[in-house]
PDB file with SEQRES, HELIX, SHEET and CRYST1 records, atoms N, CA, C and O in Angstrom:
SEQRES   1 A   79  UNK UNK UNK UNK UNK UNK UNK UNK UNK UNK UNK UNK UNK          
SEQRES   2 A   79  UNK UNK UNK UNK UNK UNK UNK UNK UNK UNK UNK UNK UNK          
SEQRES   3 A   79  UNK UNK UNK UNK UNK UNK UNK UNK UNK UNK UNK UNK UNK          
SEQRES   4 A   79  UNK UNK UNK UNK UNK UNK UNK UNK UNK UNK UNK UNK UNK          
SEQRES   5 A   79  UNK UNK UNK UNK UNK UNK UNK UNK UNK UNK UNK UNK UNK          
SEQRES   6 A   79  UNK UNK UNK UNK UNK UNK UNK UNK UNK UNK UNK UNK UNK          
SEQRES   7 A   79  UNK                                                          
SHEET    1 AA1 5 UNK A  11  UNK A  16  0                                        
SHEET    2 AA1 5 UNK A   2  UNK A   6 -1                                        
SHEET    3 AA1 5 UNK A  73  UNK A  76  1                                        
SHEET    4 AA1 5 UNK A  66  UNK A  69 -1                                        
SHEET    5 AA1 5 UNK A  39  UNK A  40 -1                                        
SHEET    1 AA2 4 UNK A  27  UNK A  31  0                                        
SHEET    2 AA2 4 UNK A  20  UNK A  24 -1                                        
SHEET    3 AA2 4 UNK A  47  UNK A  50 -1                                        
SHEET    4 AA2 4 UNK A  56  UNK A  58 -1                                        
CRYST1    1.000    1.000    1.000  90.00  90.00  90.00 P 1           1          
ATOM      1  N   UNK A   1      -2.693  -9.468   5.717  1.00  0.00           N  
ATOM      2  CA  UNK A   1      -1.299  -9.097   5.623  1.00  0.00           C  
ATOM      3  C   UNK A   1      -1.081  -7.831   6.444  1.00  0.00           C  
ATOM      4  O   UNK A   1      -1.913  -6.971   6.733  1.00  0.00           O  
ATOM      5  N   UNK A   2       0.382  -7.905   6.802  1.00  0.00           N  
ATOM      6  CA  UNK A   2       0.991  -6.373   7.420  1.00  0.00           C  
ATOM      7  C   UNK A   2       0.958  -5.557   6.676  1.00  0.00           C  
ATOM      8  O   UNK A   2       1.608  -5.654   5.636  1.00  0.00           O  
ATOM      9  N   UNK A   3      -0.056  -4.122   7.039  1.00  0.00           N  
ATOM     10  CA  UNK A   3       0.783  -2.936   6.336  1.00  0.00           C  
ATOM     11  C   UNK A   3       1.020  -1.856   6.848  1.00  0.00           C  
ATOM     12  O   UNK A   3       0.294  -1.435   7.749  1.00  0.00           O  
ATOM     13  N   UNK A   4       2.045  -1.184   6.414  1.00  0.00           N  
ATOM     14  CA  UNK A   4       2.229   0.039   7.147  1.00  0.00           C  
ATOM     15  C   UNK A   4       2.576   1.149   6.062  1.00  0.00           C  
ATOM     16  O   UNK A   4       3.488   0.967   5.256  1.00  0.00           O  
ATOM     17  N   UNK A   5       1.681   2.497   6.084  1.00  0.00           N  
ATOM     18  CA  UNK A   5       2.243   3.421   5.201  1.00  0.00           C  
ATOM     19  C   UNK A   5       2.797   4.689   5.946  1.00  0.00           C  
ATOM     20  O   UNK A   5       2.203   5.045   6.964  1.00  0.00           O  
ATOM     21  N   UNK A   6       3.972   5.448   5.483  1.00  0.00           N  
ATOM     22  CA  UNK A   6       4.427   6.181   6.612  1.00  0.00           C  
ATOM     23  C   UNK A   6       4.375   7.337   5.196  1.00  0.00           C  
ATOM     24  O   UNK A   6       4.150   7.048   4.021  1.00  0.00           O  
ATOM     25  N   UNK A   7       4.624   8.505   5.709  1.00  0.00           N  
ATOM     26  CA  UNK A   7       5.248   9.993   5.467  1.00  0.00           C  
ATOM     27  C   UNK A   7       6.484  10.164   5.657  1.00  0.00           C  
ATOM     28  O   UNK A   7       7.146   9.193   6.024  1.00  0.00           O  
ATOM     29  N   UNK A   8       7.131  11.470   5.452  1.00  0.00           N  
ATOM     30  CA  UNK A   8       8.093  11.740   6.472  1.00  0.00           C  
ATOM     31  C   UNK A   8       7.662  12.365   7.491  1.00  0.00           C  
ATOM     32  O   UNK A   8       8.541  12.826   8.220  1.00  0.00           O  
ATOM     33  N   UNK A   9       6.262  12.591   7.883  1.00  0.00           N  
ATOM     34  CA  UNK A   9       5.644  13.493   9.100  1.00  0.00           C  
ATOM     35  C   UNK A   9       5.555  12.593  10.265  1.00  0.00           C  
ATOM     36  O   UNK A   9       5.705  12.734  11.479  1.00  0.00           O  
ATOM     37  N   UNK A  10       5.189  11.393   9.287  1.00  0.00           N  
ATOM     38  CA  UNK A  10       3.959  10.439  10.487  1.00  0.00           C  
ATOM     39  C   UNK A  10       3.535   9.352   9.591  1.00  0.00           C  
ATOM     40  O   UNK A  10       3.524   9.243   8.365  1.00  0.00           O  
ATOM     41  N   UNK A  11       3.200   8.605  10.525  1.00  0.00           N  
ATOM     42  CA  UNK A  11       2.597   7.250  10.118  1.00  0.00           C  
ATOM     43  C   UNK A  11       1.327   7.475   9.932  1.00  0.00           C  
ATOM     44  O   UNK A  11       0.728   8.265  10.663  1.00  0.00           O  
ATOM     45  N   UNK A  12       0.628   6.720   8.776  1.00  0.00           N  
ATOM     46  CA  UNK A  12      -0.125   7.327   7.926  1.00  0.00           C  
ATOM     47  C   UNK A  12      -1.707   6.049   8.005  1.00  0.00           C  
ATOM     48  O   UNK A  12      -2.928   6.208   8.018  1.00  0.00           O  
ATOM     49  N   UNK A  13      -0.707   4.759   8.045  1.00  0.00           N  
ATOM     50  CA  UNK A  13      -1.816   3.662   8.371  1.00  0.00           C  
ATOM     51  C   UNK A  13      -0.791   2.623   8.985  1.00  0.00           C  
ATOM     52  O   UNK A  13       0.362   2.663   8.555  1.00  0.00           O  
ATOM     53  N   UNK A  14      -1.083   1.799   9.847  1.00  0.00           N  
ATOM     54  CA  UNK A  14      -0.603   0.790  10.309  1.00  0.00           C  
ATOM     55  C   UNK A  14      -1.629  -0.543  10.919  1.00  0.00           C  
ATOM     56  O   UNK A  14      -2.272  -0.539  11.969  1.00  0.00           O  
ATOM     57  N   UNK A  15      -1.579  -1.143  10.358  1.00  0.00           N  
ATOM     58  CA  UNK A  15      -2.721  -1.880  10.407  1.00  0.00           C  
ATOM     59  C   UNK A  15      -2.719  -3.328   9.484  1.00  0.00           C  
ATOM     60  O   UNK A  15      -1.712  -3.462   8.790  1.00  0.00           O  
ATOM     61  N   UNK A  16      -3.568  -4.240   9.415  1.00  0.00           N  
ATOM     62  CA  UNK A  16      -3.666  -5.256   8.840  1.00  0.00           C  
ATOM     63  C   UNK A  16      -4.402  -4.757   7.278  1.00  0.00           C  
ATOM     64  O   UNK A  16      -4.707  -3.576   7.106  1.00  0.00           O  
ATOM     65  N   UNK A  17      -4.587  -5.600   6.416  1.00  0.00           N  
ATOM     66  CA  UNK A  17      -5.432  -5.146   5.548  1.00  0.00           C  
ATOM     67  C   UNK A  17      -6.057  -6.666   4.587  1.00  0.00           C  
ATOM     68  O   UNK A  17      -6.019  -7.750   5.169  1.00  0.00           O  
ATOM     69  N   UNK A  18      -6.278  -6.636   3.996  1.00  0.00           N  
ATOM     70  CA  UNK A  18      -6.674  -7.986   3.075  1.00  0.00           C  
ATOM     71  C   UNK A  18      -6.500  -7.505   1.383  1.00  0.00           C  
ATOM     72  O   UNK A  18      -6.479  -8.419   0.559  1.00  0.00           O  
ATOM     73  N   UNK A  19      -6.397  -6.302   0.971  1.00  0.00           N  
ATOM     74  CA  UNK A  19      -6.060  -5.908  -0.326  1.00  0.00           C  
ATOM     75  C   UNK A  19      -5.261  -4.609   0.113  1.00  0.00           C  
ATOM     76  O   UNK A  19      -5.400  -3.931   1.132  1.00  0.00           O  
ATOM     77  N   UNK A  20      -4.474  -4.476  -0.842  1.00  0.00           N  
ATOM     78  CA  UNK A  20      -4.043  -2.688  -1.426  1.00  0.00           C  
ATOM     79  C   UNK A  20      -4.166  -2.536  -2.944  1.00  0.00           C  
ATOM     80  O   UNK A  20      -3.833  -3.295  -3.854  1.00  0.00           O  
ATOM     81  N   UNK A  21      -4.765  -1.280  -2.945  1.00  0.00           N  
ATOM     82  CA  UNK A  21      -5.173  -1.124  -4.838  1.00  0.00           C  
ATOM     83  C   UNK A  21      -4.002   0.117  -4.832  1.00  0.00           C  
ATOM     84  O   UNK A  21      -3.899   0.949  -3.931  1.00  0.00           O  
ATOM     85  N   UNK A  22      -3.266   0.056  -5.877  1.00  0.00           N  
ATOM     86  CA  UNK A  22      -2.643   1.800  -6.035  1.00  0.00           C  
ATOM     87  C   UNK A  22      -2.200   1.549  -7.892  1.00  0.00           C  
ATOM     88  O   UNK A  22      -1.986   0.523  -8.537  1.00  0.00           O  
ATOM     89  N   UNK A  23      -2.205   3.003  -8.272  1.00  0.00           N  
ATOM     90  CA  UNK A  23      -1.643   3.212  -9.384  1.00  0.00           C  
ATOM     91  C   UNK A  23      -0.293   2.847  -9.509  1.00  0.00           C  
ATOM     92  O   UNK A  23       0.424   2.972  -8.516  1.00  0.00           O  
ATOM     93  N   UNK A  24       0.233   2.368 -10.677  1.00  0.00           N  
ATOM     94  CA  UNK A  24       1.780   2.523 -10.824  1.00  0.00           C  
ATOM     95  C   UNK A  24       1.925   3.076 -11.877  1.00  0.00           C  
ATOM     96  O   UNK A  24       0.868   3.490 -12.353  1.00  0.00           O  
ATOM     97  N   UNK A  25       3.281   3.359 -12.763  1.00  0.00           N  
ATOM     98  CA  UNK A  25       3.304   3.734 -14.035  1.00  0.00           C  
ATOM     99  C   UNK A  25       3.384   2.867 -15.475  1.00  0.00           C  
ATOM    100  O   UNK A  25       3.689   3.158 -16.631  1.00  0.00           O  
ATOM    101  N   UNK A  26       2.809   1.253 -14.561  1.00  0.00           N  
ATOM    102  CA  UNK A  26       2.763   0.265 -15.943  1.00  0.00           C  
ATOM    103  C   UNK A  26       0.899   0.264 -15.473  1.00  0.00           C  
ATOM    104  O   UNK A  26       0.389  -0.728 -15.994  1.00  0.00           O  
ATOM    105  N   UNK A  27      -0.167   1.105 -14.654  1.00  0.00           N  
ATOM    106  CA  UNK A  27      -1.449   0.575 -14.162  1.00  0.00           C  
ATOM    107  C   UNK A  27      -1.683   0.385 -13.085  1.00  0.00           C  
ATOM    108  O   UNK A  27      -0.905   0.382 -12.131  1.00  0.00           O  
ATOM    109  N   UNK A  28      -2.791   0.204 -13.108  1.00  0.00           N  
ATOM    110  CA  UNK A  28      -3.635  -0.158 -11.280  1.00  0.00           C  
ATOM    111  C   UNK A  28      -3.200  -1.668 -10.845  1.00  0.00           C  
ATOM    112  O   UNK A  28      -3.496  -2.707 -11.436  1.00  0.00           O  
ATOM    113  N   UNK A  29      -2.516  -1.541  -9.805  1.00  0.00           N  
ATOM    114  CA  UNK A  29      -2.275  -2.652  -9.115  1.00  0.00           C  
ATOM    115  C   UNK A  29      -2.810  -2.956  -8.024  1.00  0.00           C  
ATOM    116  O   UNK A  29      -2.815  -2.026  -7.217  1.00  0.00           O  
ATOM    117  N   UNK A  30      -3.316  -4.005  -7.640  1.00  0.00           N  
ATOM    118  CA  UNK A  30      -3.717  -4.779  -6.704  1.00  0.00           C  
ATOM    119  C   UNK A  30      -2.735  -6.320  -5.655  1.00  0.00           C  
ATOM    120  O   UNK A  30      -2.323  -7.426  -6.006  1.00  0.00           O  
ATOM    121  N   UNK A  31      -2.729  -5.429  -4.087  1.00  0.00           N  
ATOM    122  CA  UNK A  31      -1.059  -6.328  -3.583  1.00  0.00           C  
ATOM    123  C   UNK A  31      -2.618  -7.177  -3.095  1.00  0.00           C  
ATOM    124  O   UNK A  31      -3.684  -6.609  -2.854  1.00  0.00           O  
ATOM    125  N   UNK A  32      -2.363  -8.595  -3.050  1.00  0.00           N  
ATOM    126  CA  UNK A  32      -3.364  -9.515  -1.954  1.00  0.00           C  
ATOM    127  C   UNK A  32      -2.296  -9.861  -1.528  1.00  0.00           C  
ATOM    128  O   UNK A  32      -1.132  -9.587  -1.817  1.00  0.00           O  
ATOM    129  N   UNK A  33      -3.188 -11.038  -0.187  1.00  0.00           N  
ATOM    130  CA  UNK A  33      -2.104 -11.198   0.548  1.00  0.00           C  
ATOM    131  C   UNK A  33      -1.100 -12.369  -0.049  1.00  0.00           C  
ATOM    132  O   UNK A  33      -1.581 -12.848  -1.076  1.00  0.00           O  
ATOM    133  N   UNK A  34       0.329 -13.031   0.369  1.00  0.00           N  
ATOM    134  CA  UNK A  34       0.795 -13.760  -0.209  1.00  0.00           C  
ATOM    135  C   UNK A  34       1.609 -13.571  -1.537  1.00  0.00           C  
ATOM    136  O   UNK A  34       2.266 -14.404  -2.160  1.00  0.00           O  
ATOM    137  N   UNK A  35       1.354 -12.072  -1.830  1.00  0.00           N  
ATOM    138  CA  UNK A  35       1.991 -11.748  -3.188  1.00  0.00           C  
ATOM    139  C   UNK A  35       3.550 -11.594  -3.225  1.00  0.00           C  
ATOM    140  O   UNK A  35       4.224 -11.287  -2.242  1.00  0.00           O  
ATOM    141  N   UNK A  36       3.987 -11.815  -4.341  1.00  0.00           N  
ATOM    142  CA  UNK A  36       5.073 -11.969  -4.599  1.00  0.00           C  
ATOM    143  C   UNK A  36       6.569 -11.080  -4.132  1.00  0.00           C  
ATOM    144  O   UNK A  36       6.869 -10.478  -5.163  1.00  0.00           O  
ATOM    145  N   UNK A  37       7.111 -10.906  -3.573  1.00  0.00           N  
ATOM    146  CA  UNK A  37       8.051  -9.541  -3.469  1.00  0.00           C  
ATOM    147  C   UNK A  37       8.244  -9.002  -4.067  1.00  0.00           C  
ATOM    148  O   UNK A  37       8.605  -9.660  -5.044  1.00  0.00           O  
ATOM    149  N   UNK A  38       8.305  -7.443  -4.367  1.00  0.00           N  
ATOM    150  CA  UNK A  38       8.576  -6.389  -5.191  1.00  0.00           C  
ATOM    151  C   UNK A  38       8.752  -5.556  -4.834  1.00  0.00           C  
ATOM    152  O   UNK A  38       8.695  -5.562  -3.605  1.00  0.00           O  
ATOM    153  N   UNK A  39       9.047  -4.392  -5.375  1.00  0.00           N  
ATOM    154  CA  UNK A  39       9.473  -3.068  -5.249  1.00  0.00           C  
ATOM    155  C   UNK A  39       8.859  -2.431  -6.159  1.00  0.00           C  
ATOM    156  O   UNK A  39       8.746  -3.008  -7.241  1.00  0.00           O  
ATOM    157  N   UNK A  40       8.437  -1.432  -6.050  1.00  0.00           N  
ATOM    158  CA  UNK A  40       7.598  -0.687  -7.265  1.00  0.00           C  
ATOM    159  C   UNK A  40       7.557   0.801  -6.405  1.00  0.00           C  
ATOM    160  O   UNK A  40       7.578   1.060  -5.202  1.00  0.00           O  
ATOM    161  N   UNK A  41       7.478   1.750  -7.801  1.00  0.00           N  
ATOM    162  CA  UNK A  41       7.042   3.161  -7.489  1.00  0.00           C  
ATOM    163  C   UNK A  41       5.548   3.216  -7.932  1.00  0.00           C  
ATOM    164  O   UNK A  41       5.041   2.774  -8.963  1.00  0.00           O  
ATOM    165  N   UNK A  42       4.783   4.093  -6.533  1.00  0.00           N  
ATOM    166  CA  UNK A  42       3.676   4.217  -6.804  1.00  0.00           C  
ATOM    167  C   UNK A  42       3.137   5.943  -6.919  1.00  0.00           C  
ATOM    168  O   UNK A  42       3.605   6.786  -6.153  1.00  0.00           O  
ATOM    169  N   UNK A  43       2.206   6.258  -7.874  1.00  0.00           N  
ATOM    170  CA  UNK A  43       1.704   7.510  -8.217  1.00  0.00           C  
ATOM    171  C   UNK A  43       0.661   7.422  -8.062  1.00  0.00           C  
ATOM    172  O   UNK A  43      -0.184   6.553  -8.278  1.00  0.00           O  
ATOM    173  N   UNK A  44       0.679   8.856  -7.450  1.00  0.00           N  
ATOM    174  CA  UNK A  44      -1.451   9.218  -6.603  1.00  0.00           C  
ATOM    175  C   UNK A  44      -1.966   9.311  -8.002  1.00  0.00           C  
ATOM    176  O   UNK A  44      -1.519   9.254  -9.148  1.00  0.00           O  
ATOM    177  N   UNK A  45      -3.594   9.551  -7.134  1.00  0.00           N  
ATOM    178  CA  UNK A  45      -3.591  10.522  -6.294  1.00  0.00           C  
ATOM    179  C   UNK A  45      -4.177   9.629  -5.332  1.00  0.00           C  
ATOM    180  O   UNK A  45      -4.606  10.200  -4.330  1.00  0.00           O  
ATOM    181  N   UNK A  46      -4.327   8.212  -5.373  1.00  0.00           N  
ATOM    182  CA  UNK A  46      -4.484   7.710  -3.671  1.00  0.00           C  
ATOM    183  C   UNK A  46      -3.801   6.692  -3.962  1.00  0.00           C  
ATOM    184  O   UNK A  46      -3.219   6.496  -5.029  1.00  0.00           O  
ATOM    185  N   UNK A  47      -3.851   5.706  -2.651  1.00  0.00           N  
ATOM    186  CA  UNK A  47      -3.909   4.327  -2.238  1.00  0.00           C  
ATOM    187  C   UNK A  47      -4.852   3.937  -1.520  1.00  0.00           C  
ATOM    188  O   UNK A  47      -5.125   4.495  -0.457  1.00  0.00           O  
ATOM    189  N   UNK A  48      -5.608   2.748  -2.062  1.00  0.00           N  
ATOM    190  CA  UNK A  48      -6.721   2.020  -0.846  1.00  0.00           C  
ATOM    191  C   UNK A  48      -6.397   1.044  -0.208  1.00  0.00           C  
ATOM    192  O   UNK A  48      -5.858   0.164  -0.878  1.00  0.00           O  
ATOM    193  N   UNK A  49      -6.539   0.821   1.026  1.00  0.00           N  
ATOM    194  CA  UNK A  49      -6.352   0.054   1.939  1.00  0.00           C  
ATOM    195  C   UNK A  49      -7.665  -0.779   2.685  1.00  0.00           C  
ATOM    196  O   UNK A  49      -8.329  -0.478   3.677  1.00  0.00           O  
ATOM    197  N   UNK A  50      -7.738  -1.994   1.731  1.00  0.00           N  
ATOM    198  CA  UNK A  50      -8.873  -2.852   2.241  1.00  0.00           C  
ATOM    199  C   UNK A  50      -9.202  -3.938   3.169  1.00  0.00           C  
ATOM    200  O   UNK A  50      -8.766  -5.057   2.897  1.00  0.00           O  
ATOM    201  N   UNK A  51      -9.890  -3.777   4.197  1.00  0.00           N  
ATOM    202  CA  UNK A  51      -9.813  -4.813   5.204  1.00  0.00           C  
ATOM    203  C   UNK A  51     -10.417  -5.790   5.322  1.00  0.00           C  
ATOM    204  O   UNK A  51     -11.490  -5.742   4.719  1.00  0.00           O  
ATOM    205  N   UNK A  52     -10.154  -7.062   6.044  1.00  0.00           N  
ATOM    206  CA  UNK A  52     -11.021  -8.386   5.835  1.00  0.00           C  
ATOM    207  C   UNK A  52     -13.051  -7.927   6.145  1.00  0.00           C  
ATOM    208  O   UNK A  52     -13.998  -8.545   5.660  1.00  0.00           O  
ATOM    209  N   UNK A  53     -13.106  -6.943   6.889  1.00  0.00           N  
ATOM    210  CA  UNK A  53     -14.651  -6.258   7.417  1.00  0.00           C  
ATOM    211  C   UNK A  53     -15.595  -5.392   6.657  1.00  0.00           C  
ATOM    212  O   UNK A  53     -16.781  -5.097   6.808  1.00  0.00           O  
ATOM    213  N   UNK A  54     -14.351  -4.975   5.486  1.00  0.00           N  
ATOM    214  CA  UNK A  54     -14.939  -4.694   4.182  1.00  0.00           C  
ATOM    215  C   UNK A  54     -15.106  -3.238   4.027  1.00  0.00           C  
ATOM    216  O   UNK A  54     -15.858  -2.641   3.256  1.00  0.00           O  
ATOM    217  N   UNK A  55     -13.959  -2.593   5.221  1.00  0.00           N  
ATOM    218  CA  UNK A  55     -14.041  -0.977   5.545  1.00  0.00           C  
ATOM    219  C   UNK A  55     -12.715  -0.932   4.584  1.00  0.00           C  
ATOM    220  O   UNK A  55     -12.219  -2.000   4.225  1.00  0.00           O  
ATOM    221  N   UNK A  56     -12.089   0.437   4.130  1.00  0.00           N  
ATOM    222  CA  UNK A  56     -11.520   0.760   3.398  1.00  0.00           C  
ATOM    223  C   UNK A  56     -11.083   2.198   3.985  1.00  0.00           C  
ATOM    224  O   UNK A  56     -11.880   2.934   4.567  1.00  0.00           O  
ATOM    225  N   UNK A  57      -9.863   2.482   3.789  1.00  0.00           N  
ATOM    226  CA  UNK A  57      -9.090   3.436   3.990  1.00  0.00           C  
ATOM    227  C   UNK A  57      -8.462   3.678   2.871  1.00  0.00           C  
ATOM    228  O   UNK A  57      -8.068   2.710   2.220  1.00  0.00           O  
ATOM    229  N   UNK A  58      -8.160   5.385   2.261  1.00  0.00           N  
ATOM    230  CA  UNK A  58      -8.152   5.677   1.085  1.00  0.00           C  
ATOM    231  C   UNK A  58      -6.711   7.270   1.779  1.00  0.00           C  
ATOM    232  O   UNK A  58      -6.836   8.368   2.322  1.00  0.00           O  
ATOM    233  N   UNK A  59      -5.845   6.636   1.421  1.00  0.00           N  
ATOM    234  CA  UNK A  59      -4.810   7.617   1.385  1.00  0.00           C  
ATOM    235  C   UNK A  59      -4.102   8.395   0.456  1.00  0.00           C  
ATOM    236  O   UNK A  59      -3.142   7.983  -0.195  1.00  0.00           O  
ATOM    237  N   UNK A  60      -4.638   9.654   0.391  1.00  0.00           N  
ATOM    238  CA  UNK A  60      -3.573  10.456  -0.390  1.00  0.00           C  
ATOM    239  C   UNK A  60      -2.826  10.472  -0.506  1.00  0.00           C  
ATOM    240  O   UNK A  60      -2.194  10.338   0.542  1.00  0.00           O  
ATOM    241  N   UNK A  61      -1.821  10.665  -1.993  1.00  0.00           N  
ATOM    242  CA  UNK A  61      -0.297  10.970  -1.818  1.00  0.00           C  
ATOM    243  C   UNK A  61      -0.200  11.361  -3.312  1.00  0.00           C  
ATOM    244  O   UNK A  61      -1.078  11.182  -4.157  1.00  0.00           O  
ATOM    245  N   UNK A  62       1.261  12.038  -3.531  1.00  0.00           N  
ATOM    246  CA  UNK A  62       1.465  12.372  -4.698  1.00  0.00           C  
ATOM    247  C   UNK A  62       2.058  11.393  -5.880  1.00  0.00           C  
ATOM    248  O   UNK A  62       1.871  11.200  -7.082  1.00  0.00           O  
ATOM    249  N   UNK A  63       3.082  10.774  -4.566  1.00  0.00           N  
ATOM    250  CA  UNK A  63       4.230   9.505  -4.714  1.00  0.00           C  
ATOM    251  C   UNK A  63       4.457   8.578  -3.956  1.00  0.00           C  
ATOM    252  O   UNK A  63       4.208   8.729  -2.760  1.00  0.00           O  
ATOM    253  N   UNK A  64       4.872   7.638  -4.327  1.00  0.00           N  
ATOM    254  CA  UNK A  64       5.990   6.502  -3.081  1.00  0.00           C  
ATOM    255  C   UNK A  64       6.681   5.707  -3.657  1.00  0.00           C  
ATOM    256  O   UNK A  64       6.985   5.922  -4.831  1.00  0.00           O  
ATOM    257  N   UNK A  65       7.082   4.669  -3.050  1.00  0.00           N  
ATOM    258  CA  UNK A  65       7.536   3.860  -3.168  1.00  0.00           C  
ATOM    259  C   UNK A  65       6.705   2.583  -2.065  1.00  0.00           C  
ATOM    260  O   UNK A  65       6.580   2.647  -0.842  1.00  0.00           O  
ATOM    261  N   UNK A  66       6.302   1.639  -2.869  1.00  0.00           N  
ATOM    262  CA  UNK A  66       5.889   0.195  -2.243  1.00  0.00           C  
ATOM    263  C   UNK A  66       6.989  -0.793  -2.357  1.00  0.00           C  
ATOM    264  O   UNK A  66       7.799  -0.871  -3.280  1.00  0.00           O  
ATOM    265  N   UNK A  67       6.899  -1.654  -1.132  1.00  0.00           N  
ATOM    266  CA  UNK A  67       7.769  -3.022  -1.268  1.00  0.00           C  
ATOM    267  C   UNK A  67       6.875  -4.036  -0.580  1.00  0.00           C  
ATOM    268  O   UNK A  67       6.089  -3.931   0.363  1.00  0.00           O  
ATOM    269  N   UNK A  68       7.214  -4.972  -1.290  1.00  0.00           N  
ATOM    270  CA  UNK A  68       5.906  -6.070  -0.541  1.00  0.00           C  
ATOM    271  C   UNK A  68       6.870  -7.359  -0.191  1.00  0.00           C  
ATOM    272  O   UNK A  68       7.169  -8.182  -1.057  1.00  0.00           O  
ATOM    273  N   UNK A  69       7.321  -7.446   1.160  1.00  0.00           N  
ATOM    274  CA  UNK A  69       8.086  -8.255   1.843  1.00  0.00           C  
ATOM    275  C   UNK A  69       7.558  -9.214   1.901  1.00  0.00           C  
ATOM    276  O   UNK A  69       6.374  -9.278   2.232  1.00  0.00           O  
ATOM    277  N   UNK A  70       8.557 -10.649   1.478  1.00  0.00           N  
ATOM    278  CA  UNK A  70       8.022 -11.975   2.433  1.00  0.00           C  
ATOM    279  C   UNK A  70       7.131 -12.065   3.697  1.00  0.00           C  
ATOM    280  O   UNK A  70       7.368 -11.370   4.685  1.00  0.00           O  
ATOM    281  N   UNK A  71       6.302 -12.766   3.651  1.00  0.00           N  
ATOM    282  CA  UNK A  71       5.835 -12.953   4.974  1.00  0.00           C  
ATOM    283  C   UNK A  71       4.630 -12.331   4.927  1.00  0.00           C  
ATOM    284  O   UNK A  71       3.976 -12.327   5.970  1.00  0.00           O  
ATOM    285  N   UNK A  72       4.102 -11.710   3.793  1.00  0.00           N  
ATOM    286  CA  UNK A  72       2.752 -11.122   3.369  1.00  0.00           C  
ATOM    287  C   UNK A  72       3.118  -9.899   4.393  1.00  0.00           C  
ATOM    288  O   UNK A  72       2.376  -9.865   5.374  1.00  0.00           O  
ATOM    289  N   UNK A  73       4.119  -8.898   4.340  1.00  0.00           N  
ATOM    290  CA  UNK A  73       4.237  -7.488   4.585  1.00  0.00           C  
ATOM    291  C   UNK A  73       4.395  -6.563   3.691  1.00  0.00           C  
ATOM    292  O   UNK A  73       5.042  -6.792   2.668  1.00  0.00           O  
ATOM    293  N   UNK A  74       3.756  -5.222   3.968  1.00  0.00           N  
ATOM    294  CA  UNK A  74       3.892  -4.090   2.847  1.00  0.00           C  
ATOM    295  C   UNK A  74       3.910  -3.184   3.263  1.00  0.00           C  
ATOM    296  O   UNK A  74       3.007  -2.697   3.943  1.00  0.00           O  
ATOM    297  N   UNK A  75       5.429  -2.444   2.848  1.00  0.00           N  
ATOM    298  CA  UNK A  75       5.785  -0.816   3.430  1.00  0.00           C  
ATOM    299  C   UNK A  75       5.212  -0.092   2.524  1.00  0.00           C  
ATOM    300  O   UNK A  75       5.068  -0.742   1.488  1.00  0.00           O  
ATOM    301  N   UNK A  76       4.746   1.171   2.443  1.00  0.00           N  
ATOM    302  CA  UNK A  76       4.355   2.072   1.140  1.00  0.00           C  
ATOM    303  C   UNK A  76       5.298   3.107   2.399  1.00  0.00           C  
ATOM    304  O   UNK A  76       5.364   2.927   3.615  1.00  0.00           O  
ATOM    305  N   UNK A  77       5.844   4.033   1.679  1.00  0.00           N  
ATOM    306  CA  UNK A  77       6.773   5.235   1.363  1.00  0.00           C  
ATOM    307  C   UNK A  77       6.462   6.512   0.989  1.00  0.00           C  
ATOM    308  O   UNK A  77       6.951   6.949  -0.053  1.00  0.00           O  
ATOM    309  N   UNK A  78       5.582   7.331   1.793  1.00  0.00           N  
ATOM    310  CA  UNK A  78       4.529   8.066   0.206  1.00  0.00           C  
ATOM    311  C   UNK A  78       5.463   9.474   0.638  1.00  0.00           C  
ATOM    312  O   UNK A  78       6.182   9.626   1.626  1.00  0.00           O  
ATOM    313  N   UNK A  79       5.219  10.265  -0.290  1.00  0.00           N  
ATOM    314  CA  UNK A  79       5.700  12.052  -0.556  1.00  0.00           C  
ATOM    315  C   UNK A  79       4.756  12.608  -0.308  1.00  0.00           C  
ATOM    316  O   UNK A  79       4.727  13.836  -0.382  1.00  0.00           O  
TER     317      UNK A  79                                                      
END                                                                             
């Protein structure tokens, strides 16, 4: 799936991924690809970003906001 996580500084990851794990305030969620559309607020203190090669990218943040678009895309929003 598409993802892209931005700042208001800068783009933060842009890239493909095969999982995202992040906290919310109902628990740890996990987006695969194909998942459903939503909107959700997400709370650090990270997000992981997992790839089909089995490398992982682990982004800080305090806050965001995730939306997981048709078409297996996902904006994260972070503070």
């Amino acid at each position: 799936m598409k993802v892209a996580v931005h700042s208001i500084q800068k783009t933060l990851y842009d890239g493909t991924a095969e999982k995202i794990i992040c906290e919310t305030a109902q628990g740890q969620m996990t987006v695969l690809d194909h998942h459903l559309p939503l909107i959700t607020k997400v709370i650090g203190p990270a997000v992981e970003v997992l790839d089909a090669k089995g490398g992982s990218v682990r982004i800080d943040l305090d806050s965001g906001v995730l939306e997981v678009r048709p078409e297996s895309e996902v904006v994260l929003l972070a503070d």
